[in-house]
C-alpha positions as CSV (number, residue, x, y, z in Angstrom):
1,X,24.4,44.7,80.1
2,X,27.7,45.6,77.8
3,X,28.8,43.2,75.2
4,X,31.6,43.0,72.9
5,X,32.4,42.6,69.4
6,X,35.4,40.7,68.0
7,X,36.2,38.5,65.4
8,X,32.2,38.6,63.8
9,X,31.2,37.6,67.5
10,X,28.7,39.5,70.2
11,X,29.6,38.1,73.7
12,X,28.2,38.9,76.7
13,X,30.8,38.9,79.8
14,X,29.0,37.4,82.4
15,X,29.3,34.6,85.4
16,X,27.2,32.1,85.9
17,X,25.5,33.7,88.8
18,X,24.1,36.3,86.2
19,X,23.6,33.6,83.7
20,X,21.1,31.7,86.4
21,X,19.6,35.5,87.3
22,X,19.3,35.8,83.3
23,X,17.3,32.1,83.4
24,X,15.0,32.9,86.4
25,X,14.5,36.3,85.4
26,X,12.8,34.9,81.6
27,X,10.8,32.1,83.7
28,X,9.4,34.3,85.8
29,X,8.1,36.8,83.3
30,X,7.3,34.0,81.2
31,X,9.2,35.2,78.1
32,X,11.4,33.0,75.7
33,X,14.7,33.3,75.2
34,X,18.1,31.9,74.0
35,X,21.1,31.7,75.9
36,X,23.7,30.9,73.0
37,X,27.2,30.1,73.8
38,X,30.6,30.7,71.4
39,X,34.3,29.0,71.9
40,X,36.9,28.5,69.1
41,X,35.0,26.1,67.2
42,X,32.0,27.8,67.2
43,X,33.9,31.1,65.4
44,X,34.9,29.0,63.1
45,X,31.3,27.6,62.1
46,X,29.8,30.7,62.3
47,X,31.8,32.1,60.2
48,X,31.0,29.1,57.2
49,X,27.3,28.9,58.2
50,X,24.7,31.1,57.2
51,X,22.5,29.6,59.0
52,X,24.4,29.4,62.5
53,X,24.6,33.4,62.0
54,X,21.0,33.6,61.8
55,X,20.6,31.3,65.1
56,X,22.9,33.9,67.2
57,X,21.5,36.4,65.7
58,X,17.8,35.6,67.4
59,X,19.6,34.7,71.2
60,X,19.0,37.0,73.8
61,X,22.6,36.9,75.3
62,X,26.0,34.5,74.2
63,X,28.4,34.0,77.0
64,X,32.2,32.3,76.0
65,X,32.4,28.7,76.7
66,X,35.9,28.5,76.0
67,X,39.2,30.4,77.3
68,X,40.7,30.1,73.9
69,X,38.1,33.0,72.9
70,X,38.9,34.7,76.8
71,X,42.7,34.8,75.6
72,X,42.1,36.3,72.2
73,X,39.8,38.6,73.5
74,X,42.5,39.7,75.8
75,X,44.8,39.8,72.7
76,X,42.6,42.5,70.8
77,X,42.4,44.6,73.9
78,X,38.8,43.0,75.0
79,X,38.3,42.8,79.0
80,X,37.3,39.5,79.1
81,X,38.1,36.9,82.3
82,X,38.6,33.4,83.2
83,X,35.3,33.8,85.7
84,X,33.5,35.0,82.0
85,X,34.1,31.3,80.7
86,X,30.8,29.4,81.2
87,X,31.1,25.7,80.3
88,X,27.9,23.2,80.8
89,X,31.0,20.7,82.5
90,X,30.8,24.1,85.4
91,X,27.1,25.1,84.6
92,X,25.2,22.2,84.8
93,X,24.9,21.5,88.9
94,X,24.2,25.0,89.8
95,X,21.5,24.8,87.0
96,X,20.0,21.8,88.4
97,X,20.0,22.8,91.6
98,X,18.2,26.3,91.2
99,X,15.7,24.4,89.3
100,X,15.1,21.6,92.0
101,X,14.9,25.0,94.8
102,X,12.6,27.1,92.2
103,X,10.7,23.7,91.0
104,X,12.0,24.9,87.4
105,X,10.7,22.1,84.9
106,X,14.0,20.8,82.4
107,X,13.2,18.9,79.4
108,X,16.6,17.7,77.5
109,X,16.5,16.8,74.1
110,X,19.8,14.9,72.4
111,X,22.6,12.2,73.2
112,X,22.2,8.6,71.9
113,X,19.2,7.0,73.4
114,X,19.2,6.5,77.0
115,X,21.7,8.5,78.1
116,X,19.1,11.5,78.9
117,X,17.3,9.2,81.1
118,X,20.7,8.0,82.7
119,X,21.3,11.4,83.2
120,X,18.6,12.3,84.2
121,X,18.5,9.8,87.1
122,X,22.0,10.9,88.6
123,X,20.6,14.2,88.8
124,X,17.6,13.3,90.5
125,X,19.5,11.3,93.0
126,X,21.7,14.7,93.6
127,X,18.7,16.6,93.4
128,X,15.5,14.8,94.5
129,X,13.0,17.4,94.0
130,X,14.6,18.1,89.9
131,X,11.9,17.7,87.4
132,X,13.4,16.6,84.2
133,X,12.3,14.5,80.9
134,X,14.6,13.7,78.3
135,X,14.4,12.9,74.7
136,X,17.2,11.4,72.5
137,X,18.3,13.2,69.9
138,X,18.2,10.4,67.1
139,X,15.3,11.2,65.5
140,X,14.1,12.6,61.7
141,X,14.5,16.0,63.1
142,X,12.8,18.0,60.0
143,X,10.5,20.4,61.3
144,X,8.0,18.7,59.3
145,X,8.4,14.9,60.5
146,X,6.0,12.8,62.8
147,X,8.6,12.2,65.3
148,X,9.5,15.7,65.2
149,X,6.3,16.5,65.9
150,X,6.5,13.9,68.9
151,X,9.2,15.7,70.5
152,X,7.6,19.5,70.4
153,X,4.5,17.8,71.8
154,X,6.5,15.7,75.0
155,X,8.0,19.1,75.3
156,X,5.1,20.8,75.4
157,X,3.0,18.2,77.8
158,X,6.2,18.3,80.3
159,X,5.2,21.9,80.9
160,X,8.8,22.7,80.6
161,X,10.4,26.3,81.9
162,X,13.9,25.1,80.5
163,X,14.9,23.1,77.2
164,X,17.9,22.2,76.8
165,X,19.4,20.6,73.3
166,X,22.4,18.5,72.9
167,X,22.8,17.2,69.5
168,X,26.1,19.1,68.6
169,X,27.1,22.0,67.0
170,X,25.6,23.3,64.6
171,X,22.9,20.7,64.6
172,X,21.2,21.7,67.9
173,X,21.0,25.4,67.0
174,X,19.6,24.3,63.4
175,X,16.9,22.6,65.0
176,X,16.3,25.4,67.8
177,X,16.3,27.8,64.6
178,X,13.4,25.4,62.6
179,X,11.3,24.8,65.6
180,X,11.5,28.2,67.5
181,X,8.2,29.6,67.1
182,X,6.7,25.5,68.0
183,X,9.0,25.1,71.1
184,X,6.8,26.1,73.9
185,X,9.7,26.6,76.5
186,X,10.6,30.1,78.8
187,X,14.7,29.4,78.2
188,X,16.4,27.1,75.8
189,X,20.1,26.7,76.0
190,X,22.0,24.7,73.3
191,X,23.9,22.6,75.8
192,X,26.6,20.1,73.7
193,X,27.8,17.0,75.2
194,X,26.5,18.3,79.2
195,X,24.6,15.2,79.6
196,X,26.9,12.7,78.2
197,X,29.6,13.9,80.5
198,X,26.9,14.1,83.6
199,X,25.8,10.4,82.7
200,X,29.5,9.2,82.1
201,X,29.3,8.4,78.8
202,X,32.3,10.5,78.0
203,X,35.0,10.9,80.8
204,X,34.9,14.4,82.1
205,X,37.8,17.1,81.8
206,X,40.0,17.5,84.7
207,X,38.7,21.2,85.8
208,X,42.2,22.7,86.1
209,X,42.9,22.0,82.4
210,X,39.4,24.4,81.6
211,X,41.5,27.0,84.0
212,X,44.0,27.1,82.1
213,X,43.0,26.4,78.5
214,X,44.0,23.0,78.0
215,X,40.8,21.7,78.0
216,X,40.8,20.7,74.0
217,X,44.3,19.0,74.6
218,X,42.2,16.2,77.0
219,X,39.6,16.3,74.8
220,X,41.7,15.7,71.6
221,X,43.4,12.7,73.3
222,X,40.1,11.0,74.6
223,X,38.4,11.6,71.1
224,X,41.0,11.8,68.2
225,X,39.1,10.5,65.1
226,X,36.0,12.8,66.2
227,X,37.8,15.8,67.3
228,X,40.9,16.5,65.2
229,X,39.6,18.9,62.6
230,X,38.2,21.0,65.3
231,X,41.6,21.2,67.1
232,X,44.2,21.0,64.4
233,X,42.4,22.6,61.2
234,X,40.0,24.9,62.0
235,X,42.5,27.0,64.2
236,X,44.4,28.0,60.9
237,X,40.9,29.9,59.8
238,X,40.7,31.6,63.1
239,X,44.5,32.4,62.7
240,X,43.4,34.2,59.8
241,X,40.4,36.0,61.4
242,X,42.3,37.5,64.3
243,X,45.3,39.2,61.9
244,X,42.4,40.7,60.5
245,X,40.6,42.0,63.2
246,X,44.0,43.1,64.6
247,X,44.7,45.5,61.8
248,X,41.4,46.4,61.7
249,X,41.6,47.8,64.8
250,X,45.1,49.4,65.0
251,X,43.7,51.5,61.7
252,X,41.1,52.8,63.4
253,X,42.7,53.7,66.5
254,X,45.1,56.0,64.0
């Protein structure tokens, strides 16, 4: 599969057909892997986290959630899409429905408590034969805590093909990272806010505003006090990133 390097990043273009072929693909031969995902504010963490590099740099593939990172790839000359843009908002009902057809097993870990199981039950009543457990992800969540322990173990006894962690970035990779070799799962996917949005527990962003890259704007309005750093600071840093990857590249193309 080709990939692409800009700004520091390794991004696979794919679609979420490939994406599920990826995730059926892993279950089926039983192997473990990461799908990782990147959009504007994940450039900017990676680049101030030492840690978060080390995370991406043990995934297996790292699609773009986010057409801010489609544009600028576009920018610097990089054949990326709109169909390449993979958000958990688009992915999660075609997930959940290859895994009720397949009879994959989904454990979700993260959200305030009982949201997952809120979740969790709207997807079962779209998808009556889905097999999923959930988790909260308010918990001491060092690798070496008892309820830490807990979790791996519910994991574990769930029998689960597909983990997915919402706890927000970077704190869901961070734990993915500390418990890698104890999370006894075929695909984990670091999935965000999916399940808050699939319970209701945030309002959901109009689709044609992810077409056309105003996503964050809606998002920014419906969560201001949470959100604004990512939307209004960290942009300046990744400002500074693209004029040097621009440059970069026009000098070697001389």
């Amino acid at each position: 599969m080709n990939t692409f390097s800009f700004l520091g990043l390794k991004i696979y273009p794919i679609t979420i057909h490939k994406l599920l072929d990826h995730v059926e693909q892993n279950i089926a031969l039983k192997t473990k892997c990461i799908i990782a995902n990147h959009n504007l504010h994940s450039l900017y963490l990676y680049h101030h986290d030492n840690k978060l590099q080390q995370f991406f740099k043990h995934s297996t593939m790292t699609h773009v959630d986010g057409m801010g990172l489609i544009y600028l790839g576009k920018l610097l000359g990089i054949p990326l899409h709109r169909e390449h843009r993979i958000t958990y908002v688009d992915l999660v009902l075609p997930l959940m429905a290859s895994a009720a057809q397949k009879g994959w097993r989904i454990f979700f870990v993260g959200s305030k408590p009982g949201v997952g199981e809120e979740a969790a039950e709207r997807l079962r009543s779209k998808y009556p034969k889905l097999q999923i457990a959930s988790h909260h992800g308010y918990f001491d969540s060092k690798p070496t805590s008892d309820e830490n322990r807990k979790v791996l173990a519910n994991i574990t006894a769930f029998r689960t093909d597909i983990l997915m962690v919402g706890m927000g970035m970077p704190r869901q990779e961070h734990w993915i990272l500390d418990n890698l070799d104890s999370i006894n799962s075929y695909v984990i996917l670091p999935s965000g806010a999916c399940m808050d949005y699939v319970a209701g527990v945030v309002r959901t962003p109009p689709r044609w505003a992810g077409r056309i890259g105003l996503e964050w704007l809606f998002r920014l309005f419906s969560e201001p006090r949470r959100l604004w750093k990512r939307y209004l600071v960290e942009p300046w840093f990744i400002c500074l990133l693209i004029t040097k990857d621009y440059f970069f590249r026009i000098t070697n193309k001389r």
